[in-house]
FITORKOL-136078 format. One record per residue (C-alpha): residue number from 1; residue in one letter; x, y, z. Coordinates in steps of 0.5 Angstrom, whole numbers, plus 2048, in hexadecimal, padded with zeros to 3 digits. Each point is the difference from the previous one (the first is absolute). Example, Ala and Ser with C-alpha at 12.3 -4.5 7.8 and 13.67 -1.06 7.14 Angstrom:
[1,"a",[819,7F7,810]]
[2,"s",[802,807,7FE]]
//
This chain:
[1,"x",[86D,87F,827]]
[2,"x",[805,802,7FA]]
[3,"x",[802,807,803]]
[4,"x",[801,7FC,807]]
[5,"x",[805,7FB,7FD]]
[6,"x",[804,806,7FC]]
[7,"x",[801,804,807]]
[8,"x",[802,7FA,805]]
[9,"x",[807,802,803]]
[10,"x",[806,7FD,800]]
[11,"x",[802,7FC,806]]
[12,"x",[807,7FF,802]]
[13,"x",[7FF,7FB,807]]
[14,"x",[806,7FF,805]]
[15,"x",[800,7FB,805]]
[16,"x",[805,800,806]]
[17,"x",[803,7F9,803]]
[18,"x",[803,800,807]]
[19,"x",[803,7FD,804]]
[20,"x",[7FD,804,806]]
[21,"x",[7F9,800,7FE]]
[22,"x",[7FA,7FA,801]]
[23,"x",[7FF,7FB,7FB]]
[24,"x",[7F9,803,7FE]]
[25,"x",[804,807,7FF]]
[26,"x",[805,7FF,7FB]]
[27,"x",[800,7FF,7F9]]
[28,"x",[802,7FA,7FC]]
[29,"x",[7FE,7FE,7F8]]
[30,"x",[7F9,7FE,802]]
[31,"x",[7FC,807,804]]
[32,"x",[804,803,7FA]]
[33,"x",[7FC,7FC,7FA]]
[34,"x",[7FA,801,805]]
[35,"x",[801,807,801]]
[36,"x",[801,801,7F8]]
[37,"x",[7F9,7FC,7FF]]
[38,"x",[7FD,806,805]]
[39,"x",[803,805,7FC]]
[40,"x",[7FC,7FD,7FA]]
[41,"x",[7FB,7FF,804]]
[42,"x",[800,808,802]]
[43,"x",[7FF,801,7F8]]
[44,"x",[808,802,801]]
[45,"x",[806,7FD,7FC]]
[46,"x",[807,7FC,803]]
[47,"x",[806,804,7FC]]
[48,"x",[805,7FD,804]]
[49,"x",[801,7FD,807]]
[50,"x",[806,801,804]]
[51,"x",[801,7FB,806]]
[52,"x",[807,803,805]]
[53,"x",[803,7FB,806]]
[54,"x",[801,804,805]]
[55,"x",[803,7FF,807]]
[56,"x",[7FB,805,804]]
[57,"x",[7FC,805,7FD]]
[58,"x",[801,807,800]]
[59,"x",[7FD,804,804]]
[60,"x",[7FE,806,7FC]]
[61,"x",[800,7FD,7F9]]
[62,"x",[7FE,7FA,800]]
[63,"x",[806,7FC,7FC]]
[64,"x",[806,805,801]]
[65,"x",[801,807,7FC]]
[66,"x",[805,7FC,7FB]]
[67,"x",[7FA,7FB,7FD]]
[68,"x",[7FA,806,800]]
[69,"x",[805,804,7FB]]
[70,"x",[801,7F9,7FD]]
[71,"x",[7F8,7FF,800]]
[72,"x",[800,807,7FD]]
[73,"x",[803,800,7FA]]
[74,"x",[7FD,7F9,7FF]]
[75,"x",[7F9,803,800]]
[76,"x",[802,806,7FC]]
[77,"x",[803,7FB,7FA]]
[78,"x",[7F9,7FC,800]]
[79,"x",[7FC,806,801]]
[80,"x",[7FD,7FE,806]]
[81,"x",[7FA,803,804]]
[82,"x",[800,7FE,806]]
[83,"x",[804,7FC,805]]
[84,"x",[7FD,7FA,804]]
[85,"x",[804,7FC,806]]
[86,"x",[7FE,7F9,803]]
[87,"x",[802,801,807]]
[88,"x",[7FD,806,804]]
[89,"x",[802,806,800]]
[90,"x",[7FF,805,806]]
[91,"x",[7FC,807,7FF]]
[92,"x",[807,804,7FF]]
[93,"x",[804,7FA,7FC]]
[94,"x",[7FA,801,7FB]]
[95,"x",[801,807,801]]
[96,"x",[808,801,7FF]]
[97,"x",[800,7FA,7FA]]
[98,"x",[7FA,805,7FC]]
[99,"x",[805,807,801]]
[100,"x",[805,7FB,7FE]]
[101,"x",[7FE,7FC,7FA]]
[102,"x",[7FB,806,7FD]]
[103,"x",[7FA,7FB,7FF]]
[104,"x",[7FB,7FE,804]]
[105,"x",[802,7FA,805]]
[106,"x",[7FB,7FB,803]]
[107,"x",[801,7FA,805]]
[108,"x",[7FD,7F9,7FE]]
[109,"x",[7FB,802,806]]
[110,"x",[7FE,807,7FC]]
[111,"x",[7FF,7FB,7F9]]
[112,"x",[7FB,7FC,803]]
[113,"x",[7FC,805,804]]
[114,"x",[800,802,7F8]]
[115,"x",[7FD,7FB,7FD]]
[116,"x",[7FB,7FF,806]]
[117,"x",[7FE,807,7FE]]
[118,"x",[7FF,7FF,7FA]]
[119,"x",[7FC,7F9,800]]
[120,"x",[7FC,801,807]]
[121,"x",[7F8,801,7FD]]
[122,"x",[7FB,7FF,806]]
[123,"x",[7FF,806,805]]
[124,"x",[804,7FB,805]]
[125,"x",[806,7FE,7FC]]
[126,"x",[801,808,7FF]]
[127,"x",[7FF,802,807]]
[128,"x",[806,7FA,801]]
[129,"x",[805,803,7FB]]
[130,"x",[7FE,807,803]]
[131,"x",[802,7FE,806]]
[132,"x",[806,7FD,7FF]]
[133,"x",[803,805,7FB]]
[134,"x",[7FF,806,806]]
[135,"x",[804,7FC,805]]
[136,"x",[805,7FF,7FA]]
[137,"x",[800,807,7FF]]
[138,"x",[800,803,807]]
[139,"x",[807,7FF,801]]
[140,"x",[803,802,7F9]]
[141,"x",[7FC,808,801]]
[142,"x",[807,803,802]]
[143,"x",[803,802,7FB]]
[144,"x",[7FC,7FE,7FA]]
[145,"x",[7FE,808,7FE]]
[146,"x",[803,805,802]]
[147,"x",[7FA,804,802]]
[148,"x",[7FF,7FC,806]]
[149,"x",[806,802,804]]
[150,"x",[7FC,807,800]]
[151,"x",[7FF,803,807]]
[152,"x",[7FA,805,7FE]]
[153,"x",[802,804,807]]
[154,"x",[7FC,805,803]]
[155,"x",[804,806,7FF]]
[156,"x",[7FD,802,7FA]]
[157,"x",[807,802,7FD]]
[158,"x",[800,7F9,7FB]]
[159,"x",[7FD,800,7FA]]
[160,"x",[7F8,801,7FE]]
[161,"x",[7FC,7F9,802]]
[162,"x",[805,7FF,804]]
[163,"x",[7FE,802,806]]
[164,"x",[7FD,7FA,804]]
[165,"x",[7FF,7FD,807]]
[166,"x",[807,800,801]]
[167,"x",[800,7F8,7FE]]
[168,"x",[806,7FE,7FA]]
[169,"x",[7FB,7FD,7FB]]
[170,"x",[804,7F9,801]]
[171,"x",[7FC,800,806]]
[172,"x",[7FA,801,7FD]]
[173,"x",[800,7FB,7FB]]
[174,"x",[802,7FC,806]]
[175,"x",[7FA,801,803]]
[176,"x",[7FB,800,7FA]]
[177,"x",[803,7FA,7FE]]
[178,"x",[800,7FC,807]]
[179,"x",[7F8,803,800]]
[180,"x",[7FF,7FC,7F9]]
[181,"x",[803,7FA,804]]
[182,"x",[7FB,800,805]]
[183,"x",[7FA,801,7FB]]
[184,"x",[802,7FA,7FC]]
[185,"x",[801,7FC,806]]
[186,"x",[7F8,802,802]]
[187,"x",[7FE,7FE,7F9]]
[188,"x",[804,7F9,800]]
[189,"x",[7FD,7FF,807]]
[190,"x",[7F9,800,7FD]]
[191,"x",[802,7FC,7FB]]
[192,"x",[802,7FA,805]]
[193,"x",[7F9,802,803]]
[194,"x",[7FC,7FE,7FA]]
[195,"x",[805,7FC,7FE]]
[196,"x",[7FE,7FC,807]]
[197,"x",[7F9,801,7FF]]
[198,"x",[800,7FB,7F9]]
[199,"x",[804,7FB,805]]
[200,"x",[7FC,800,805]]
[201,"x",[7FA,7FE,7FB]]
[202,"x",[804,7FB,7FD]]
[203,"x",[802,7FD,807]]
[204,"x",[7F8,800,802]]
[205,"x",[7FF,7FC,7F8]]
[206,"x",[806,7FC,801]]
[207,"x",[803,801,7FA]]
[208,"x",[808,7FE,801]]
[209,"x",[804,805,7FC]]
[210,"x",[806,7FE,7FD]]
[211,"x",[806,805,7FF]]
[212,"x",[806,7FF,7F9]]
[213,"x",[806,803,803]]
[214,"x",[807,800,7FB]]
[215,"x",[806,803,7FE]]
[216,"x",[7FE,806,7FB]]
[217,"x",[7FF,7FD,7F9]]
[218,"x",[7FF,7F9,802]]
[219,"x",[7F9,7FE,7FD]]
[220,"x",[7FC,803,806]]
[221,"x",[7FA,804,7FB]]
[222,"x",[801,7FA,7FA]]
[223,"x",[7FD,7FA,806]]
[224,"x",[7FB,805,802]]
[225,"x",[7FD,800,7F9]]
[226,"x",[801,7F8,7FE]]
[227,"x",[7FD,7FF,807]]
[228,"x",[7FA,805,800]]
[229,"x",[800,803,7F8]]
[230,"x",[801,808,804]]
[231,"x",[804,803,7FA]]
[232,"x",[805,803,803]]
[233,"x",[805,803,7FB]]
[234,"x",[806,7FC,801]]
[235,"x",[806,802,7FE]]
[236,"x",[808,7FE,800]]
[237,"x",[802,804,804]]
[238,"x",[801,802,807]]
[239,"x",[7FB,804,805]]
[240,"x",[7FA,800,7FA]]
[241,"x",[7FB,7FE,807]]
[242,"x",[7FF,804,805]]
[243,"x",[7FA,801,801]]
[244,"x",[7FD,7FA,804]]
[245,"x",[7FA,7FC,7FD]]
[246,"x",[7FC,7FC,802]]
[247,"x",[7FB,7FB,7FD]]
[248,"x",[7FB,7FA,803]]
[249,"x",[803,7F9,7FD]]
[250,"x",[7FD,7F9,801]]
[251,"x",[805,7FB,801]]
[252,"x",[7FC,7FA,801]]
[253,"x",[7F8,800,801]]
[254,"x",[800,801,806]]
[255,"x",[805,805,801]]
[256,"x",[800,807,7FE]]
[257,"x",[807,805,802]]
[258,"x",[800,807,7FE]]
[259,"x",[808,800,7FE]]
[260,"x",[803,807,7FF]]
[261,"x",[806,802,7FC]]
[262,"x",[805,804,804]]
[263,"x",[806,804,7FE]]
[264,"x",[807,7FD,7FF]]
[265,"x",[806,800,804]]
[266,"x",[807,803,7FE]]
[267,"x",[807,7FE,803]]
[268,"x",[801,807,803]]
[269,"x",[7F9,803,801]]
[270,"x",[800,806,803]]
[271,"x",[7FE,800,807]]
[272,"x",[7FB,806,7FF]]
[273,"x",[7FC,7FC,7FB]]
[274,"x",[7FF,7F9,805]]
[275,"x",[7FE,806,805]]
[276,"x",[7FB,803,7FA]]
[277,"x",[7FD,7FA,7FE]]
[278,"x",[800,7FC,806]]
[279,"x",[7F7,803,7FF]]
[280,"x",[800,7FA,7F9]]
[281,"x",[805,7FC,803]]
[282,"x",[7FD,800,807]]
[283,"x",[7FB,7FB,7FC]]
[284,"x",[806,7FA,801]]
[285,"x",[7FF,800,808]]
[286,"x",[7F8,7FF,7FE]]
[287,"x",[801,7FB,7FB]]
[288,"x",[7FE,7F9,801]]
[289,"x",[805,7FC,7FB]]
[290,"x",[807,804,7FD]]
[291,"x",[801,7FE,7F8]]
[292,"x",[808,802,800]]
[293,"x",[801,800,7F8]]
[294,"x",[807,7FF,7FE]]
[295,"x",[803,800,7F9]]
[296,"x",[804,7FB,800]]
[297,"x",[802,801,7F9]]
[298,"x",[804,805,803]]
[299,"x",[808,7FF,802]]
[300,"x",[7FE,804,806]]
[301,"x",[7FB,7FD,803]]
[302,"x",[802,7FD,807]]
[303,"x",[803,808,800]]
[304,"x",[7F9,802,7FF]]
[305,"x",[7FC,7FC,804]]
[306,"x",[805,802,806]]
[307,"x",[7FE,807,7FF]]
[308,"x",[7F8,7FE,801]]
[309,"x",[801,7FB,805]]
[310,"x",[804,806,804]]
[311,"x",[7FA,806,7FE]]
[312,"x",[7FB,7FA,803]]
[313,"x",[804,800,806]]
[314,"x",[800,808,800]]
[315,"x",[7F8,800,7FF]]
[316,"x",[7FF,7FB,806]]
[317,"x",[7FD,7FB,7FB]]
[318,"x",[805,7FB,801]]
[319,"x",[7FC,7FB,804]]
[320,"x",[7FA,7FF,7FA]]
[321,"x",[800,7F9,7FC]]
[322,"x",[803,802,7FA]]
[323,"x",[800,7FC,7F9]]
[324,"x",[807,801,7FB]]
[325,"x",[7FE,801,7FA]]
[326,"x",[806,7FF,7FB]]
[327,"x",[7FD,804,7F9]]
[328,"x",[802,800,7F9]]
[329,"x",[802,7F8,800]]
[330,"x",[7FF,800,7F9]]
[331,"x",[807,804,800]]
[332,"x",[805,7FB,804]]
[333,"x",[804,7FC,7FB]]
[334,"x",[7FD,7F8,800]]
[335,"x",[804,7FB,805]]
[336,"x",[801,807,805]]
[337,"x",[7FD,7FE,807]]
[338,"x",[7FA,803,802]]
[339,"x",[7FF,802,808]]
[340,"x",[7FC,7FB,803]]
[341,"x",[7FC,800,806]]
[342,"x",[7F9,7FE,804]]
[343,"x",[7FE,809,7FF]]
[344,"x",[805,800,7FA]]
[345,"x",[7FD,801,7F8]]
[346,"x",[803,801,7FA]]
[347,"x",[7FB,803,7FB]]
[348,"x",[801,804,7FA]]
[349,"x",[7FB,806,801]]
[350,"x",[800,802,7F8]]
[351,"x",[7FE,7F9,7FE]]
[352,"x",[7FC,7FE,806]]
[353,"x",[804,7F9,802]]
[354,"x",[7FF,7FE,806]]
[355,"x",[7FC,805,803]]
[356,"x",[7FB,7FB,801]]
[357,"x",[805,7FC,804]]
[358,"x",[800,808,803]]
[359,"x",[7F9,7FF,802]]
[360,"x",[7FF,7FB,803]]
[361,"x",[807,802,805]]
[362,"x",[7FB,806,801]]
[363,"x",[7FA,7FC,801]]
[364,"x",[804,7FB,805]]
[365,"x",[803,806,804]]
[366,"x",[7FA,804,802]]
[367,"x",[7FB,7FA,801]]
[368,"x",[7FD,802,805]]
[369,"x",[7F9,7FB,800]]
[370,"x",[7FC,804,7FB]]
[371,"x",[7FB,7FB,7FD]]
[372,"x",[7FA,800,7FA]]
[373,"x",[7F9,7FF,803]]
[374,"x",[7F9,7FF,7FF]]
[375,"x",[7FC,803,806]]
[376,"x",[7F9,7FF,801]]
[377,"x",[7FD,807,803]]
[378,"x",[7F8,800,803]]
[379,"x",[7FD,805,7FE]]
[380,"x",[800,803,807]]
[381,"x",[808,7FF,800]]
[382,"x",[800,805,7FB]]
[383,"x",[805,805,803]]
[384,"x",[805,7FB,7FF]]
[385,"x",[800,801,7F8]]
[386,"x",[802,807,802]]
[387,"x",[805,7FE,804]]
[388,"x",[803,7FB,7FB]]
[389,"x",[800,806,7FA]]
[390,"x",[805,804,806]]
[391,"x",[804,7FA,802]]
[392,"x",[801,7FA,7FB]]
[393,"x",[7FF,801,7F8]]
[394,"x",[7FA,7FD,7FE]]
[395,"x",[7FF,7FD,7FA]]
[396,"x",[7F9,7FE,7FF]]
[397,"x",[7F9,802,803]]
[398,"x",[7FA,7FC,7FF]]
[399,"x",[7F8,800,803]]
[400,"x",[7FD,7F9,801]]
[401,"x",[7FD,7FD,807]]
[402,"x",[806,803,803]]
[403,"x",[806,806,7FD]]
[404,"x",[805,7FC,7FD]]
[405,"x",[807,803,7FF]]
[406,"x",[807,7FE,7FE]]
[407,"x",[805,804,803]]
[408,"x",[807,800,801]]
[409,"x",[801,801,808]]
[410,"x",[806,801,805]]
[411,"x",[800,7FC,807]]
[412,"x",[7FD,805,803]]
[413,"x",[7FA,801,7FC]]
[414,"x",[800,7F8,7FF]]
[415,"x",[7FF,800,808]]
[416,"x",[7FA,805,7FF]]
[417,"x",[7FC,7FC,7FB]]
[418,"x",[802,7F8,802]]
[419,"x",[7F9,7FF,801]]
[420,"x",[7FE,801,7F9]]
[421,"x",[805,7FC,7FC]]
[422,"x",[7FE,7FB,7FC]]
[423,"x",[802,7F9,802]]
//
């Protein structure tokens, strides 16, 4: 970890705010000090921030010749290693700002794939960030070595190896990397199949399932092992998740959700990646109930929470019932007011306030007439304890005069057995 530390690069960020750009594209004080935390989070370190106003952004450099040479030399004298802007850059402003800067030159959108790829652990998560990074890199293959402008021809007069089927090598890696695209959308597609399959089954069980949802760094991971003991390393700092987990959690004694964690959102998240991990975000559209976690301890929060309310837009899980959880209470000043409301709750996911108050919002939410009840099968009834084990939770079995159960059982289940409830 030592030698990781020893090694990390340098990193002079660059944010252009303009009048001609939207809102969500420019750069102000706080995409900047979130753009520095992803730095960090990268393993890189913020040597220094430059922020330029600007009427419209040039088209070849970005932020206009006279500030790259200022950016230049600002680099030199803090001997940075890399260059990192808050707004898109096209593939050839990237290009020239390179050439012209001499170090390496990322966008915000490129950091995050980083970091993505770096973190992603399951077979799907790294499927997703693959995806993503190959649409990125698609259209920044011109010019990126010079070897791709080479034309192998079919002359035979160039140079040995170079003799080749009369296609530039651009183009081969063109169509190489557009096949690589195809296969990981194959893959990603049995993945929402097998991911379809474990809905299917929990649908035929009648288990709700309940999605968090919030702003990255928002506590999503922390209430997930305070409601359900999962042990999911959390940590301040942004996009530690991003691997769904699920885990089944009893809410009351007659409910049972299985709740999944989900990646957090981001203002400026790259278009490739809600295309890319639509196959672990796709779980909203399915979910019964959303819990959207807002860190409320955080000046931002209103900013934040608008960013996940447009991304659930996005991903058509608008119409959902939905719970506002304000996380990390325990961090507003005494006397400040907290939000209110029939499905607001305010908690503190580190030292378990209010999640009890939590629960009941949940229980109250999803109450779909589940009741605890004690059956009495005949013997020759038998085949509807079987049924029970598929289709209810069954507590207790017990062979007397009759085949005593209790089991915890959803309306259609209670209509299949109503003759043998006890009075």
């Amino acid at each position: 970890m030592r030698e990781t530390e020893e090694i990390r690069d340098k990193v002079v960020l660059v944010g252009l705010n303009s009048p001609v750009l939207k809102k969500e594209q420019n750069a102000d004080e706080d995409t900047m000090e979130e753009l520095s935390a992803l730095v960090e989070t990268a393993g890189g370190e913020t040597v220094g921030i430059v922020l330029q106003n600007r009427a419209t952004p040039d088209p070849r450099t970005f932020i206009g010749e006279g500030k790259v040479a200022e950016v230049q030399l600002y680099c030199e004298n803090v001997g940075a290693t890399m260059v990192i802007f808050d707004n898109d850059l096209s593939p050839s402003q990237q290009r020239v700002l390179t050439e012209l800067l001499g170090i390496q030159v990322l966008d915000r959108c490129g950091l995050i794939l980083d970091i993505f790829a770096q973190r992603a652990k399951t077979k799907e998560g790294r499927l997703q960030v693959e995806l993503a990074q190959y649409k990125y890199l698609l259209p920044r293959l011109t010019g990126m070595w010079t070897h791709l402008e080479r034309q192998g021809g079919t002359s035979g007069k160039g140079a040995i190896g170079s003799k080749g089927p009369g296609e530039t090598q651009l183009e081969t890696d063109r169509r190489l990397i557009h096949k690589k695209i195809d296969k990981l959308r194959a893959d990603l597609e049995d993945v929402r199949r097998v991911r379809g399959t474990q809905r299917q089954q929990r649908r035929k069980n009648e288990i709700p399932v309940v999605a968090i949802v919030g702003y990255t760094n928002a506590g999503k991971s922390t209430l997930l092992n305070q409601l359900t003991g999962a042990g999911i390393p959390a940590n301040n700092r942004l996009f530690d998740t991003l691997d769904t987990t699920s885990r089944l959690l009893t809410v009351s004694d007659t409910l049972d959700v299985v709740i999944s964690d989900t990646v957090g959102f981001i203002r400026k998240l790259p278009h490739q990646l809600v295309e890319a991990f639509k196959a672990t975000l796709e779980e909203l559209e399915y979910a019964d109930l959303l819990l959207h976690v807002i860190d409320v301890s955080n000046p931002e929060w209103q900013a934040q929470a608008q960013v996940v309310e447009d991304l659930i837009v996005e991903l058509g899980a608008s119409e959902l019932p939905r719970i506002d959880v304000f996380n990390k209470s325990d961090c507003v000043p005494a006397g400040e007011i907290m939000p209110h409301g029939e499905d607001i709750c305010a908690i503190s996911a580190r030292t378990g306030e209010g999640v009890d108050r939590l629960l009941e919002l949940i229980d109250k939410r999803l109450d779909k007439g589940t009741r605890r009840v004690v059956l009495h099968l005949p013997y020759d009834k038998g085949g509807l304890l079987d049924m029970l084990y598929r289709e209810a939770r069954v507590e207790s079995v017990e062979y007397g005069e009759t085949i005593d159960v209790t089991a915890v059982c959803g309306p259609r289940t209670l209509g299949q057995v109503e003759a043998f409830i006890a009075e």
